[in-house]
N, CA, C and O of each residue as an XYZ file, in Angstrom:
884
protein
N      -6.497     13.173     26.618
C      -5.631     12.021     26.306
C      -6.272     11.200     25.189
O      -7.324     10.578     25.332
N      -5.402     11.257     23.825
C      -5.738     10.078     22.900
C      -6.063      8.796     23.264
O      -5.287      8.154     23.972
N      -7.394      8.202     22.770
C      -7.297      6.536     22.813
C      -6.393      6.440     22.019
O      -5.854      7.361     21.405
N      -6.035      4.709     21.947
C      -4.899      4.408     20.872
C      -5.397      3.408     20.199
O      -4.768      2.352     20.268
N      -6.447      3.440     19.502
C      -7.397      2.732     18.654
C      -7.503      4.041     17.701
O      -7.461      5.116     18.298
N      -7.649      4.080     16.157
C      -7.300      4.664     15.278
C      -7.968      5.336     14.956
O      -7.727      6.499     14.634
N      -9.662      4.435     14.950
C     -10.544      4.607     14.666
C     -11.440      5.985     16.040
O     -12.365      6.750     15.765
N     -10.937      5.888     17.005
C     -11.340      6.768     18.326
C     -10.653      8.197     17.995
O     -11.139      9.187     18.541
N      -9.262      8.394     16.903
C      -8.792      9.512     16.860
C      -9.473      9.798     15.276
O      -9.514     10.878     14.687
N      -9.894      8.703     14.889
C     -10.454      9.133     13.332
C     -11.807     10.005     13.785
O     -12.065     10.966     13.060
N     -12.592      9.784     14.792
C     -13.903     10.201     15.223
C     -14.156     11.119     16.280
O     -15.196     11.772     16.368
N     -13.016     11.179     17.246
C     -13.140     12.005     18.346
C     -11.596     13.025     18.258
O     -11.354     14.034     18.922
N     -10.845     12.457     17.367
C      -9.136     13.358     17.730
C      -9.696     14.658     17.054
O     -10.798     15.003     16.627
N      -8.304     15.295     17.155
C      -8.230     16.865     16.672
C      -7.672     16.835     15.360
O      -6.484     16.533     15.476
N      -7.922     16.975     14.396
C      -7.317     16.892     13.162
C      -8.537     17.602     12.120
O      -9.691     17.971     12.341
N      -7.608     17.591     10.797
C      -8.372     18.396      9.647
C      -9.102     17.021      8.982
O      -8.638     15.904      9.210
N     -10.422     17.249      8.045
C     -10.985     16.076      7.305
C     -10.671     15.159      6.722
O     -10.106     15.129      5.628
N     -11.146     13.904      7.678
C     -10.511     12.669      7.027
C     -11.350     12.036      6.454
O     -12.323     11.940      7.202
N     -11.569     11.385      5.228
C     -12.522     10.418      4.434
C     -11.950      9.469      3.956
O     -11.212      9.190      3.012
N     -12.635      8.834      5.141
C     -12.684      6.936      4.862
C     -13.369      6.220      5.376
O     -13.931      6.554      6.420
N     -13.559      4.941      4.789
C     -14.472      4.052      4.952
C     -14.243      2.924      6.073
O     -13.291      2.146      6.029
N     -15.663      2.918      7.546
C     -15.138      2.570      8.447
C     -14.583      1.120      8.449
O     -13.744      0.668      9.228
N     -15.087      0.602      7.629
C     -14.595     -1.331      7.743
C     -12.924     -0.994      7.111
O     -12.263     -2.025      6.986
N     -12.287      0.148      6.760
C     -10.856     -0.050      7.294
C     -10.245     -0.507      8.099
O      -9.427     -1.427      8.117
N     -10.820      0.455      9.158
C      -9.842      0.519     10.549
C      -9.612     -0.570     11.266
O      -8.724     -0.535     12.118
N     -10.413     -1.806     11.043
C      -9.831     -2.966     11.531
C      -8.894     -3.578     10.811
O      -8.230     -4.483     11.316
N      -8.712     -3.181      9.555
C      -7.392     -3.184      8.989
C      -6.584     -2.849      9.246
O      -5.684     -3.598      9.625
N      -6.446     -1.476      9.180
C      -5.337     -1.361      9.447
C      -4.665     -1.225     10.933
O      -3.665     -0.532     11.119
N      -5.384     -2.031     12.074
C      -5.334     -2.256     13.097
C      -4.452     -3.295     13.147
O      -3.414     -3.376     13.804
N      -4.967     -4.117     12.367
C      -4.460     -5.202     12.445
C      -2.446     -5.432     11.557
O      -1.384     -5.957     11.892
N      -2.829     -4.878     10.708
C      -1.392     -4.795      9.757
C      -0.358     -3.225     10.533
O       0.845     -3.183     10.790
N      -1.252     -2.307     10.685
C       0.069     -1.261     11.146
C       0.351     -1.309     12.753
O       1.185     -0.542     13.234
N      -0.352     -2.211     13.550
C       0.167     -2.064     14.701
C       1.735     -2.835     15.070
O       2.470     -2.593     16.027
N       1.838     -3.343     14.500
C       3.525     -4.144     14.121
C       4.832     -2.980     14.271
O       5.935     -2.928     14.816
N       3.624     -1.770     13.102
C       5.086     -0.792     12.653
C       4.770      0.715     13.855
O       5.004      1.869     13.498
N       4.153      0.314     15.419
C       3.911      1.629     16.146
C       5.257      1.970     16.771
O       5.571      3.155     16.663
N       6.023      1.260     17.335
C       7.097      1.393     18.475
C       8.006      1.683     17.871
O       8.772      1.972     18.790
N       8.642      1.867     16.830
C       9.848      2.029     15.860
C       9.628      3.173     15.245
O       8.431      3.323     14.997
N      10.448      4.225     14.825
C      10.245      5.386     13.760
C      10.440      4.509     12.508
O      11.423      3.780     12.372
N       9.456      4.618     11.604
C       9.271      4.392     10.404
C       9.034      5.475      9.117
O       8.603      6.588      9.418
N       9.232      5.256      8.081
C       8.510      6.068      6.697
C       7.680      5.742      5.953
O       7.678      4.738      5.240
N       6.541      6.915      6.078
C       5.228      6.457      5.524
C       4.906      7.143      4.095
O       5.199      8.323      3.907
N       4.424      6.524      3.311
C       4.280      7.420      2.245
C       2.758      7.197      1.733
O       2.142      6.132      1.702
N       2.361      8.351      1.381
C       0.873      8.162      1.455
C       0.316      9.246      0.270
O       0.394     10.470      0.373
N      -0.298      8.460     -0.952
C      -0.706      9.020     -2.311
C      -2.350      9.907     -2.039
O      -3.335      9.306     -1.609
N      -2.354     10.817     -2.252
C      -3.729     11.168     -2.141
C      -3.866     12.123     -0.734
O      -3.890     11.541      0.350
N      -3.959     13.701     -0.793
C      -4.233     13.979      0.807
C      -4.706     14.485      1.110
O      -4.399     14.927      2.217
N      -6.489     15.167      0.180
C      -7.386     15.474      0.402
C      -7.014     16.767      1.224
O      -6.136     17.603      1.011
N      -7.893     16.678      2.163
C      -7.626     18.045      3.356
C      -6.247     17.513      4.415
O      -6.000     18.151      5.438
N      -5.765     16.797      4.184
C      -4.696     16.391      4.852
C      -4.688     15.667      6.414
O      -3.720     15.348      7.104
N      -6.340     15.522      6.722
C      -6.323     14.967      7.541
C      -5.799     13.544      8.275
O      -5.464     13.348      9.444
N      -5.856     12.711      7.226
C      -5.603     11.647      7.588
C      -4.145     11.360      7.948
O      -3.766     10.465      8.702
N      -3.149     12.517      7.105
C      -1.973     12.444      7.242
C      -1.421     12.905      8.816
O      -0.324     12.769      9.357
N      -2.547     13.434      9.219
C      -2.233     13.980     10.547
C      -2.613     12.807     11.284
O      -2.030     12.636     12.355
N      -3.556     11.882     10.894
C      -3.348     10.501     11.883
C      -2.668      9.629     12.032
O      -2.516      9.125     13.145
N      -1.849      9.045     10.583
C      -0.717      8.535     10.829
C       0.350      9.055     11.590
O       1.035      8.382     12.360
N       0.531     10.692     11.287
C       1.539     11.386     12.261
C       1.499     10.968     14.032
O       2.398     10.659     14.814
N      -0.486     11.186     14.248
C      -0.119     10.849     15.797
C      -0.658      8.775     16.049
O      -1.064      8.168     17.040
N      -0.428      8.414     14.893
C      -0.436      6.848     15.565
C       1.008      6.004     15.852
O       1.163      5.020     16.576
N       1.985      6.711     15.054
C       2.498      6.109     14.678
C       3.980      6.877     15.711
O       3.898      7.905     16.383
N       5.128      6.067     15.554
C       6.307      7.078     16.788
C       6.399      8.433     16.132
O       6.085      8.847     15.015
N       6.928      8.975     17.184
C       7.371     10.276     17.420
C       8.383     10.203     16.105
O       7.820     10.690     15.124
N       9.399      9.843     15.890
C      10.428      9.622     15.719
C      10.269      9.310     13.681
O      11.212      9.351     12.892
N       8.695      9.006     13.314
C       8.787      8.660     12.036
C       8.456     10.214     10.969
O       8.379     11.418     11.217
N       8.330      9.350      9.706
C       8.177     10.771      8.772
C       7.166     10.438      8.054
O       7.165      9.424      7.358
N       6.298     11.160      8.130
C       5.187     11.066      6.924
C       5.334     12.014      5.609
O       5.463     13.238      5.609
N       5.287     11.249      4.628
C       4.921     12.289      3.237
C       3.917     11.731      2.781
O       3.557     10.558      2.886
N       3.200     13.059      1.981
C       2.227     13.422      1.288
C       2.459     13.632     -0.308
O       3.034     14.639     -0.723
N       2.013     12.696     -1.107
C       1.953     12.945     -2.290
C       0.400     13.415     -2.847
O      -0.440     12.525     -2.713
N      -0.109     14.733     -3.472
C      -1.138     14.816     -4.405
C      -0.642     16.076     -5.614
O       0.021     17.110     -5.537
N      -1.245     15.466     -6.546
C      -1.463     16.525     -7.979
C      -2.123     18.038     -7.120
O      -1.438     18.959     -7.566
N      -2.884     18.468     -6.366
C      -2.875     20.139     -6.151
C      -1.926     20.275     -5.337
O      -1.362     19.596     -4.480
N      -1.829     21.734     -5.965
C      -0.936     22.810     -5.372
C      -1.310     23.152     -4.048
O      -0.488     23.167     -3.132
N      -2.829     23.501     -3.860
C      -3.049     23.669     -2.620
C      -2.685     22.638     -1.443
O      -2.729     22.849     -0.231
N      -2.301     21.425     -2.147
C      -1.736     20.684     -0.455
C      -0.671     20.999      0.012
O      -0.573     20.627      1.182
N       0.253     21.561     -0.392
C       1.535     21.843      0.010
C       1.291     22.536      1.404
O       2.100     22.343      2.312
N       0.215     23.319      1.583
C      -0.191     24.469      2.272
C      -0.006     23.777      3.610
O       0.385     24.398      4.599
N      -0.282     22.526      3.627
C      -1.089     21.482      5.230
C       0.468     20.850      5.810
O       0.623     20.069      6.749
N       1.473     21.423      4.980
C       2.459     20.766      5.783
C       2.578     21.165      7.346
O       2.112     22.227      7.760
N       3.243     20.226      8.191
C       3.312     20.739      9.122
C       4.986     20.015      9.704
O       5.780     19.497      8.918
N       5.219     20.138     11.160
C       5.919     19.072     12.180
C       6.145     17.879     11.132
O       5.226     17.901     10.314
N       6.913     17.009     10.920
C       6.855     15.214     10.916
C       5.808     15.106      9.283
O       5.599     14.015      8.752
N       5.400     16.106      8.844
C       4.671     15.693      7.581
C       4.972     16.751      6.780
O       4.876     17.928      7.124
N       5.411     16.275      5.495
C       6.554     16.560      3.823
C       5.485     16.270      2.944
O       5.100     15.122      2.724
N       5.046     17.185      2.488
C       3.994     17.011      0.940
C       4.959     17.515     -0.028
O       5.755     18.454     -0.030
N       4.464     16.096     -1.297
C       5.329     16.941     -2.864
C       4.017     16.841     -3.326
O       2.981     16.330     -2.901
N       4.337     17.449     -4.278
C       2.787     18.054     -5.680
C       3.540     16.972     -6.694
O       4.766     16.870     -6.712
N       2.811     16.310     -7.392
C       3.151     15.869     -8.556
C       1.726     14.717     -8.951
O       0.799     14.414     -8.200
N       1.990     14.229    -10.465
C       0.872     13.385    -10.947
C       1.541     11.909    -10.698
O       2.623     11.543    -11.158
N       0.632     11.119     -9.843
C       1.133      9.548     -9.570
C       1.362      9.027    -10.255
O       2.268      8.199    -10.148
N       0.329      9.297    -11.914
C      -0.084      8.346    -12.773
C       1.255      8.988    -13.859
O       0.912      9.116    -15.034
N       2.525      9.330    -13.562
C       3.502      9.400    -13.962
C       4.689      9.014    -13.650
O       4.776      9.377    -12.476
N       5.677      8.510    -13.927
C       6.844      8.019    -13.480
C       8.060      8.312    -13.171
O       9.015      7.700    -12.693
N       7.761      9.819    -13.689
C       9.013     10.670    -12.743
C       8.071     11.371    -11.585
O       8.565     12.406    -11.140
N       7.573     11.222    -11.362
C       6.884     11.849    -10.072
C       7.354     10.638     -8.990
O       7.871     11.158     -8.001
N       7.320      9.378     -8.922
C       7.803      8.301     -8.639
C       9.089      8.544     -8.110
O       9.386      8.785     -6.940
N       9.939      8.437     -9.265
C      11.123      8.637     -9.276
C      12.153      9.511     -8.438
O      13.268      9.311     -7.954
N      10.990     10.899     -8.510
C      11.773     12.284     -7.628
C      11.366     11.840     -6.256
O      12.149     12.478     -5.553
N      10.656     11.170     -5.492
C       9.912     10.850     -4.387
C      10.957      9.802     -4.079
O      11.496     10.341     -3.113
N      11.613      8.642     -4.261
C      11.967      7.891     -4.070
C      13.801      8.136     -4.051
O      14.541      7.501     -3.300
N      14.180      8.970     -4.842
C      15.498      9.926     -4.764
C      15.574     10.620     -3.290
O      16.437     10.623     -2.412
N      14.115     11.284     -3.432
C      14.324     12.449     -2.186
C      14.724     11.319     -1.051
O      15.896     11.148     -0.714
N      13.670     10.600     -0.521
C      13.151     10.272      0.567
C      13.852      8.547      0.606
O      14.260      8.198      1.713
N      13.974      7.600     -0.459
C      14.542      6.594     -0.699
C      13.230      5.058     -0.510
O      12.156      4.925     -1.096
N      13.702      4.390      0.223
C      12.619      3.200      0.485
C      11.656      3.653      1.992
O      12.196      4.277      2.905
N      10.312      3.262      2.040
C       9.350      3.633      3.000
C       9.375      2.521      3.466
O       9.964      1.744      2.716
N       8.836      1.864      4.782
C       8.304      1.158      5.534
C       7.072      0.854      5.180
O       6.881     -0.350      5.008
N       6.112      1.606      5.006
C       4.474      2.170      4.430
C       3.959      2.610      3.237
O       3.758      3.818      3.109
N       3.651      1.680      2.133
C       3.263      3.274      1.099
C       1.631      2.844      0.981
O       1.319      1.654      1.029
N       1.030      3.471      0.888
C      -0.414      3.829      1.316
C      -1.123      4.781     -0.061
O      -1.311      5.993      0.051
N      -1.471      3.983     -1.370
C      -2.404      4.671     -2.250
C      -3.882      4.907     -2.241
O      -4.772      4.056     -2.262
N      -3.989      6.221     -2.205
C      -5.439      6.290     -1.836
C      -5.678      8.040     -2.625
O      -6.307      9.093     -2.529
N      -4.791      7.419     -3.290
C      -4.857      8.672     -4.612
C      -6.077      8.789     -5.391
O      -7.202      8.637     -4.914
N      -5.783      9.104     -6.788
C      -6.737      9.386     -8.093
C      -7.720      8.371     -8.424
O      -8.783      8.647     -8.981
N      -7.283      6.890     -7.997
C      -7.970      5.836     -8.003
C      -8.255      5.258     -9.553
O      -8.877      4.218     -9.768
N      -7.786      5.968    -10.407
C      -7.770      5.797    -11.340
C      -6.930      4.741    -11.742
O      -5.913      4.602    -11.063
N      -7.183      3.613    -13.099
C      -6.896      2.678    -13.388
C      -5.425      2.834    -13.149
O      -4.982      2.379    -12.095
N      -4.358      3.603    -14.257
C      -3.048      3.832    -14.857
C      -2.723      3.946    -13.367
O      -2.111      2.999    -12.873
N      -2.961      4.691    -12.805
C      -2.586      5.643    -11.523
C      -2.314      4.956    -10.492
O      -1.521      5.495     -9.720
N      -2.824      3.620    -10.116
C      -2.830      3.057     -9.471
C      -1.596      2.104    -10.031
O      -0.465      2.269     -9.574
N      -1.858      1.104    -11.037
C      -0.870      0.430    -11.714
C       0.480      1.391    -11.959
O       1.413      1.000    -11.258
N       0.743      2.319    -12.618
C       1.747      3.179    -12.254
C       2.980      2.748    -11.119
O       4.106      2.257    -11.199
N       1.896      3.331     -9.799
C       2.675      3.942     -8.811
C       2.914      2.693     -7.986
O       3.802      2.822     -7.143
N       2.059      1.005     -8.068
C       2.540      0.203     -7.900
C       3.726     -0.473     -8.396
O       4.633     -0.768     -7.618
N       3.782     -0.731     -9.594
C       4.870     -0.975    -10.442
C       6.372     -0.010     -9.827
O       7.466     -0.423     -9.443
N       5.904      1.183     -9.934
C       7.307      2.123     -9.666
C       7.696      1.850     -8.406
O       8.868      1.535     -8.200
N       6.702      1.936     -7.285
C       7.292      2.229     -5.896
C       6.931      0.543     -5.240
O       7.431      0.420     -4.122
N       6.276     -0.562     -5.657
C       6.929     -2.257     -4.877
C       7.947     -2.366     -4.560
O       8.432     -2.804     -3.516
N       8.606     -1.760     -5.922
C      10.414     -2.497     -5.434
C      11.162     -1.228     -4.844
O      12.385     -1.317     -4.740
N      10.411      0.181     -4.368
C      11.278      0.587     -3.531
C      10.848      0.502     -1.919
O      11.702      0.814     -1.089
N       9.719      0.142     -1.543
C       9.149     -0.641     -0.301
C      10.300     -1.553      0.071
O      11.083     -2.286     -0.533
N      10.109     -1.259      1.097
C      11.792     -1.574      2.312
C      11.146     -3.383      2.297
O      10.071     -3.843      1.911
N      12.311     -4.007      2.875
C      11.534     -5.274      2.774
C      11.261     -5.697      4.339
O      12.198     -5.622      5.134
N      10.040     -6.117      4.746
C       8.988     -6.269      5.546
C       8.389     -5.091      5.542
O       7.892     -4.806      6.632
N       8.267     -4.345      4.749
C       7.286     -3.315      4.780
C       5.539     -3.669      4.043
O       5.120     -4.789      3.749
N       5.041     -2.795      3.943
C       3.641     -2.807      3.696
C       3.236     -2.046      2.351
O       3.706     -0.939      2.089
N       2.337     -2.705      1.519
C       1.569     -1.621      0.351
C       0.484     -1.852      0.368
O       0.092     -3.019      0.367
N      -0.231     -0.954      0.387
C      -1.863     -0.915      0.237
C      -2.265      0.159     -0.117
O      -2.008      1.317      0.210
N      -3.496     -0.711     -1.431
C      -4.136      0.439     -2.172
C      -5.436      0.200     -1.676
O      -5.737     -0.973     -1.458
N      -6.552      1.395     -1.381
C      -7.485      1.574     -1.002
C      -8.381      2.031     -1.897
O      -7.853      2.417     -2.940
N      -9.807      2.141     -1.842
C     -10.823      2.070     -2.542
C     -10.999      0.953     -4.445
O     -11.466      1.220     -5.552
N     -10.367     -0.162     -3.867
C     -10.602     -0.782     -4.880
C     -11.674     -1.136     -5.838
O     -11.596     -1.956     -6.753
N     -12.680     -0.409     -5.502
C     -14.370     -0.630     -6.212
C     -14.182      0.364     -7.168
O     -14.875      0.096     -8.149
N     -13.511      1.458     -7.326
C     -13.130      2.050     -8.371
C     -13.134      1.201     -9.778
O     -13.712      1.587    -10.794
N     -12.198     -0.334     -9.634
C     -12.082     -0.789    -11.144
C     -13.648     -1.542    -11.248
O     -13.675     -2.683    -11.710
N     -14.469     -1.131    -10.975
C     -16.196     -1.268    -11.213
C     -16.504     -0.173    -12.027
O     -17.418     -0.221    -12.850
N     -15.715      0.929    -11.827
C     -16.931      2.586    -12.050
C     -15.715      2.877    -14.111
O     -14.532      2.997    -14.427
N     -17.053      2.844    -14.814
C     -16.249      3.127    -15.925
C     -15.816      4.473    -15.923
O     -14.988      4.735    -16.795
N     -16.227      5.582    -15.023
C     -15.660      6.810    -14.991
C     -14.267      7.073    -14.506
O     -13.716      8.173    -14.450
N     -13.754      5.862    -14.149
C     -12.502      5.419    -13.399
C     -11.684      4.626    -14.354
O     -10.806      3.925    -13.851
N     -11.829      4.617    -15.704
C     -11.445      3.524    -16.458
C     -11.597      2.221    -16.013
O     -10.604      1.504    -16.135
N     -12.871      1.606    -15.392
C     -13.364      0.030    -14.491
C     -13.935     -0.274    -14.921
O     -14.618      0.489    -15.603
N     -14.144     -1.439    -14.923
C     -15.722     -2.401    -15.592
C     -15.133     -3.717    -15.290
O     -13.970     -4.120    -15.322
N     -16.445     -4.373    -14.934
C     -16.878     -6.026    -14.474
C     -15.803     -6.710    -15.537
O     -15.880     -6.727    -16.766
N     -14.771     -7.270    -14.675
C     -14.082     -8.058    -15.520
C     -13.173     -7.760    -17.156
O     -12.846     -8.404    -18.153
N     -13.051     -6.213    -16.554
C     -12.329     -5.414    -17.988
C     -10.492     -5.532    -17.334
O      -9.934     -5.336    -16.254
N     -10.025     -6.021    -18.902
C      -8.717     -6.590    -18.405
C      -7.408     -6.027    -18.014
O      -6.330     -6.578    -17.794
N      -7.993     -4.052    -17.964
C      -7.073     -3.034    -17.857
C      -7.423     -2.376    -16.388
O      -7.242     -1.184    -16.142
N      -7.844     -3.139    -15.637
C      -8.587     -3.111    -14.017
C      -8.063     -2.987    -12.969
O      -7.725     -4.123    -12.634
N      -7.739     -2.191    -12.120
C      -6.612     -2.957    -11.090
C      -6.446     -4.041    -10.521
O      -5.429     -4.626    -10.149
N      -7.980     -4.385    -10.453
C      -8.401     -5.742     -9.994
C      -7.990     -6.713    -10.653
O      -7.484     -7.615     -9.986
N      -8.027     -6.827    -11.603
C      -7.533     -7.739    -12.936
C      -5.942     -7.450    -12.630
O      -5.207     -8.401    -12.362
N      -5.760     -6.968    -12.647
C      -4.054     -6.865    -12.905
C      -3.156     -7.311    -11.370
O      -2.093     -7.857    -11.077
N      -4.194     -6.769    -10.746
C      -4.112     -7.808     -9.104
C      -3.680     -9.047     -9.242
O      -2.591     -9.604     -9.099
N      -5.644     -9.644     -9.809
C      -5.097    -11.401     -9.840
C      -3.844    -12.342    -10.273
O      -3.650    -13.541    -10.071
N      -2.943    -11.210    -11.045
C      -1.833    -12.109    -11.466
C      -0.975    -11.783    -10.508
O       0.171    -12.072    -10.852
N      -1.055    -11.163     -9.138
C      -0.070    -11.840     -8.505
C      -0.250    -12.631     -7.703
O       0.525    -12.761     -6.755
N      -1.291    -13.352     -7.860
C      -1.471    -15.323     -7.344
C      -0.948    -15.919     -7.923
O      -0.516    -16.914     -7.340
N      -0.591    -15.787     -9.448
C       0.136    -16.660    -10.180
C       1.824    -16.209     -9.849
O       2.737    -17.033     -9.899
N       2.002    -14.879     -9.538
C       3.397    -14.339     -9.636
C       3.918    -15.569     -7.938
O       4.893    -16.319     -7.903
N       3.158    -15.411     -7.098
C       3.640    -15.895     -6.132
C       3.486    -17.420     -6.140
O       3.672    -17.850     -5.002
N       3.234    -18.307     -6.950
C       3.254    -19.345     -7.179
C       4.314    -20.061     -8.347
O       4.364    -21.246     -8.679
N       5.436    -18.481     -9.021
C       6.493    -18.875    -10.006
C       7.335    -19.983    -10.131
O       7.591    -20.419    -11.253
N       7.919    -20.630     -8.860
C       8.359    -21.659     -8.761
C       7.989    -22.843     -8.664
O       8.747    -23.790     -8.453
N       6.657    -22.911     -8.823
C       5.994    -24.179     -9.425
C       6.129    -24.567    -10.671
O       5.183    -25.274    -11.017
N       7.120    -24.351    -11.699
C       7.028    -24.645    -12.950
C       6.822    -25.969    -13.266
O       5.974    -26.323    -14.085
N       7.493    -26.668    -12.710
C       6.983    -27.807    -13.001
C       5.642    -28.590    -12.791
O       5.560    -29.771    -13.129
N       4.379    -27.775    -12.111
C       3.177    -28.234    -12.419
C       2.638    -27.516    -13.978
O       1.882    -27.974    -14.835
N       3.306    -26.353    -13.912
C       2.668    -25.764    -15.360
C       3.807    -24.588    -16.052
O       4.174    -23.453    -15.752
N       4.105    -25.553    -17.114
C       4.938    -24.466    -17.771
C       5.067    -22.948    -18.185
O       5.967    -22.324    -18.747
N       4.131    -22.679    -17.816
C       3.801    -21.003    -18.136
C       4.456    -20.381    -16.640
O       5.167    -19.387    -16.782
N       4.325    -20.737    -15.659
C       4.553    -19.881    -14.576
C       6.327    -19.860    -14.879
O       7.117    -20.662    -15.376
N       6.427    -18.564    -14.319
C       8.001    -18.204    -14.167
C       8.174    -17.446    -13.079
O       7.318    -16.592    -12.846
N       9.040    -17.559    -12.399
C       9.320    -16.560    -11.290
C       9.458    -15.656    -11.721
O       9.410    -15.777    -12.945
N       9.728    -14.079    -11.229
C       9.908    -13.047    -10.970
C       9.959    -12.642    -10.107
O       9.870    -13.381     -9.126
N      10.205    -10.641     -9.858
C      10.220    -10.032     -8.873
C       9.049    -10.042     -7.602
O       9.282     -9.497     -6.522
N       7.942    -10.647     -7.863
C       6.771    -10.702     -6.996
C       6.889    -11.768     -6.441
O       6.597    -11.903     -5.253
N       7.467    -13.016     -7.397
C       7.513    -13.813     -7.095
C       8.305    -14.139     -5.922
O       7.876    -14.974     -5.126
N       9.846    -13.340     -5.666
C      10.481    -13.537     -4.553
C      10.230    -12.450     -3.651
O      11.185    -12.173     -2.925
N       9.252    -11.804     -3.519
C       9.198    -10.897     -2.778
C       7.529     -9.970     -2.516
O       7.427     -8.873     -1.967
N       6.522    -10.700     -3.020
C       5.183    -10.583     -2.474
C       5.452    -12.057     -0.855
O       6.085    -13.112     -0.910
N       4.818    -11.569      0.111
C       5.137    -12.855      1.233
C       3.219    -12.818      1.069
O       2.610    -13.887      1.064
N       2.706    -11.899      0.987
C       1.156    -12.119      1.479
C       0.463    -11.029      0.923
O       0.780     -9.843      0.837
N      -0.869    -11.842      0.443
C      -2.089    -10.464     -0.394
C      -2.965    -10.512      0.022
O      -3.710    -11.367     -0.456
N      -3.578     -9.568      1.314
C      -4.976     -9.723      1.643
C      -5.846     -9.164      1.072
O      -5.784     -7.937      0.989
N      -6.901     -9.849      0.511
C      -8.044     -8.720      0.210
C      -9.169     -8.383      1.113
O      -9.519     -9.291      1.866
N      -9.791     -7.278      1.184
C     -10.831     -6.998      2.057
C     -11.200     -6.208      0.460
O     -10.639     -5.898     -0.591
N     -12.722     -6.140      1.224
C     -13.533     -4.840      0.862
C     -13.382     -3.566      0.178
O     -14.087     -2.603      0.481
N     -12.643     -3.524     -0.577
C     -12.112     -2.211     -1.143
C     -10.465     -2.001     -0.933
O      -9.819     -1.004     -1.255
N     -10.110     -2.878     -0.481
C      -8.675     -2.804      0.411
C      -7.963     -3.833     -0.280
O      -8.574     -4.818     -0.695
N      -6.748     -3.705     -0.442
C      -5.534     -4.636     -0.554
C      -4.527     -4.438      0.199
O      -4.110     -3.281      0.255
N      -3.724     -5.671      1.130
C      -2.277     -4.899      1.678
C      -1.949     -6.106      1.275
O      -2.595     -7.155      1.269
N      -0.203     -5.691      0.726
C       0.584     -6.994      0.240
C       1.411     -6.350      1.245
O       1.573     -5.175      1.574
N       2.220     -8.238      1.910
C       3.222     -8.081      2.637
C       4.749     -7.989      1.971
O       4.933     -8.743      1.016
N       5.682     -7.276      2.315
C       7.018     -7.525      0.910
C       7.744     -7.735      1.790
O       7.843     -6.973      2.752
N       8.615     -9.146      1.614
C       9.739     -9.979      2.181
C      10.117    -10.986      1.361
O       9.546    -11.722      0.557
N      11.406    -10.815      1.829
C      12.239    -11.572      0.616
C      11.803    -13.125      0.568
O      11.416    -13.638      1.618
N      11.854    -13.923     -0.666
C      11.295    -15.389     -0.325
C      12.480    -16.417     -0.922
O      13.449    -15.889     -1.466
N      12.442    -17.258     -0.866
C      13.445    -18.156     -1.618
C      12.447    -19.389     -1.940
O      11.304    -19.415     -1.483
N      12.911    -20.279     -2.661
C      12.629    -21.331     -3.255
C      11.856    -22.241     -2.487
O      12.662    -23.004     -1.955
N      10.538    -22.585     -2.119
C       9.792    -23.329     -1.022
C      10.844    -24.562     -1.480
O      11.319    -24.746     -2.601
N      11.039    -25.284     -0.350
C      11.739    -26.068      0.277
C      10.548    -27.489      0.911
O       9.765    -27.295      1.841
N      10.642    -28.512      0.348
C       9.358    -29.750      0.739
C      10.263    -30.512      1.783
O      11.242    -31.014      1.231
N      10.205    -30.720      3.057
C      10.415    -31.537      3.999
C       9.627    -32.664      4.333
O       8.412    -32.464      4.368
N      10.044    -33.817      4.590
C       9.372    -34.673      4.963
C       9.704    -35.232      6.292
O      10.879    -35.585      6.388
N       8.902    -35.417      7.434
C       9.677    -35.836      8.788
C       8.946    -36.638      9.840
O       7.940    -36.035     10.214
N       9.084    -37.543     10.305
C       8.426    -38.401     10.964
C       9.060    -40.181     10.404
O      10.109    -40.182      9.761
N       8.373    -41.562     10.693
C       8.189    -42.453      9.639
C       7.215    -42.336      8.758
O       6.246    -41.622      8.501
N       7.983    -43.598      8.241
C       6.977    -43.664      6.807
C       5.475    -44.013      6.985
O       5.239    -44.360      8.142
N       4.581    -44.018      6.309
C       2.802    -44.530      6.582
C       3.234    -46.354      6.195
O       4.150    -46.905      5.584
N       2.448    -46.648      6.670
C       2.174    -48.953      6.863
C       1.620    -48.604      5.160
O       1.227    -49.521      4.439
């Protein structure tokens, strides 16, 4: 009998090789236990030996679908039950495109692909706005935009990290009137929350409207 702690099937379950880093799993403890009781769609960039795809398969209902996106051919091989691998390059935009035709909006999309600068920015840009709304995105191993073999470096402005920080400003668009530069946009109505951890990002996506200032009680003497 499975524990149902993630991290107990990452270390003791039956599955093919999974590589990841343990100060995850209280992550995603914390953010995917919301989406266990419901069949959901997960989409997940990067699938190595395909193990991990086999853990979302058994954490998550009976009832959901996992796909597998990586550039080799050889993953196709690991399909199984409840898990759909396509072959294609992330860090392209019809690869995007055919994924999101097939399969439509996910509940989950989960990059933990090429890690590469474009690749990452890419497949965010393409697939945010097809993330269902209250769904989840998170890209993993963010220390990548450190490693210049990754196209990264300390404060280089083509970073993921860097390209991150502007959506503090995206979710603050309707403040224009403290500073004329901000403008709303699409992040703007529809990032709800950006956590960072350790190598980790999950943004929450729900629709937002215009913060609203209430005042209620009397007045102060």
């Amino acid at each position: 009998m499975f524990a149902k702690k993630l991290i107990d099937f990452f270390k003791g379950g039956k599955h093919r090789r999974i590589s990841k880093w343990l100060h995850y799993f209280p992550v995603y403890e914390t953010y995917l236990r919301p989406y266990r009781k419901t069949p959901i769609k997960m989409l997940e960039y990067g699938i190595g030996h395909g193990g991990s795809l086999q853990m979302w398969k058994w954490y998550f209902h009976k009832g959901s679908q996992i796909v597998g996106v990586d550039i080799k051919e050889r993953c196709k091989a690991l399909e199984e039950d409840r898990i759909e691998i396509r072959i294609g390059d992330q860090g392209l935009t019809e690869t995007h495109d055919k994924i999101h035709e097939e399969f439509g909006e996910f509940d989950i999309i989960l990059d933990d692909g090429g890690h590469h600068m474009h690749e990452q920015i890419v497949t965010f840009e393409c697939m945010f706005p097809r993330l269902k709304e209250g769904g989840l995105y998170i890209i993993e191993d963010l220390h990548t935009s450190y490693s210049e073999k990754h196209g990264g470096g300390l404060e280089k402005d083509s970073t993921f990290i860097e390209y991150s920080k502007n959506w503090i400003d995206d979710m603050h668009g309707w403040h224009k009137r403290f500073n004329e530069s901000l403008e709303p946009n699409y992040n703007t109505e529809h990032i709800a929350g950006i956590h960072y951890f350790d190598s980790i990002v999950v943004i929450e996506k729900r629709k937002r409207s215009k913060p609203i200032t209430q005042r209620i009680g009397p007045d102060s003497f």
